[in-house]
C-alpha positions in Angstrom: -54.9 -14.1 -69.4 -56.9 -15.3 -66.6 -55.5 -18.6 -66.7 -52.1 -17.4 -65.4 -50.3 -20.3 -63.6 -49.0 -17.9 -60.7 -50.1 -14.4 -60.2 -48.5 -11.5 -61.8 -48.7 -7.7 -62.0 -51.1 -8.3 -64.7 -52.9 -11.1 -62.5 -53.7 -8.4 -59.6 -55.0 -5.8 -61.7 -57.7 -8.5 -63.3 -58.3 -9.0 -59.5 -59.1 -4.9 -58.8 -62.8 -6.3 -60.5 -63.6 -8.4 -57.8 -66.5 -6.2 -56.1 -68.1 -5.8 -59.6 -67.7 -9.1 -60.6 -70.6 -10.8 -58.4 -72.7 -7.4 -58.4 -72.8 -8.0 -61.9 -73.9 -12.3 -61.3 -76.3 -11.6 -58.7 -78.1 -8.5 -61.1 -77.7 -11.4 -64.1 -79.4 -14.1 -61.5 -82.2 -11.6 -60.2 -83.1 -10.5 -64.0 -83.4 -13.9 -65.5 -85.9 -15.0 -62.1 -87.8 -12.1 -62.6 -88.2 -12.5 -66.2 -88.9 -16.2 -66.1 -91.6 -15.5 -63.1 -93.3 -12.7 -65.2 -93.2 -15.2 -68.6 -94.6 -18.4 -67.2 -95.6 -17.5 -63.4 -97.1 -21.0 -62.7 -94.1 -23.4 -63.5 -91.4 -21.1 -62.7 -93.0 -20.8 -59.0 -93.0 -24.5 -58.9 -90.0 -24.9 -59.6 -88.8 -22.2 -57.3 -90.9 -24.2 -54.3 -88.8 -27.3 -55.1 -85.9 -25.9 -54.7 -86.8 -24.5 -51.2 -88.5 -27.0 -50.6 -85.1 -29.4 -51.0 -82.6 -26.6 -49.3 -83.8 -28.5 -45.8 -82.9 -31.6 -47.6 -79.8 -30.5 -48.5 -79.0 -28.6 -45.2 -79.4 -32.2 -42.9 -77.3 -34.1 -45.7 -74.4 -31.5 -44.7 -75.1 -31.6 -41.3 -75.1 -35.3 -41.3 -72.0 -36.0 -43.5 -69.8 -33.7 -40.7 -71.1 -35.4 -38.0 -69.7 -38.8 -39.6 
């Protein structure tokens, strides 16, 4: 049903979700850092650094590619 070629009466009513939808993948997100912090605080913090720690990274690789 969601993989409707075109969009139908039935289509839009799957789309009347939409506000719930990523309420519902940011709670899922939040709970499984939270959990995975409180089980093994050292690596999961680690790992959370590295990834903020590559965002910058990331951020001038963007930058750089639109410049080109």
């Amino acid at each position: 049903m969601l993989l409707l070629p075109f969009f139908t009466k039935t289509a839009c009513v799957l789309c009347s979700a939409y506000p719930a939808t990523p309420v519902v993948g940011i709670a899922g997100g939040a709970y499984i850092l939270i959990s995975t912090v409180m089980g093994d605080p050292i690596r999961s913090l680690i790992g959370i650094g590295i990834t903020l720690v590559d965002l910058p990274i990331y951020s001038n690789m963007i930058r750089a590619k639109k410049a080109e």
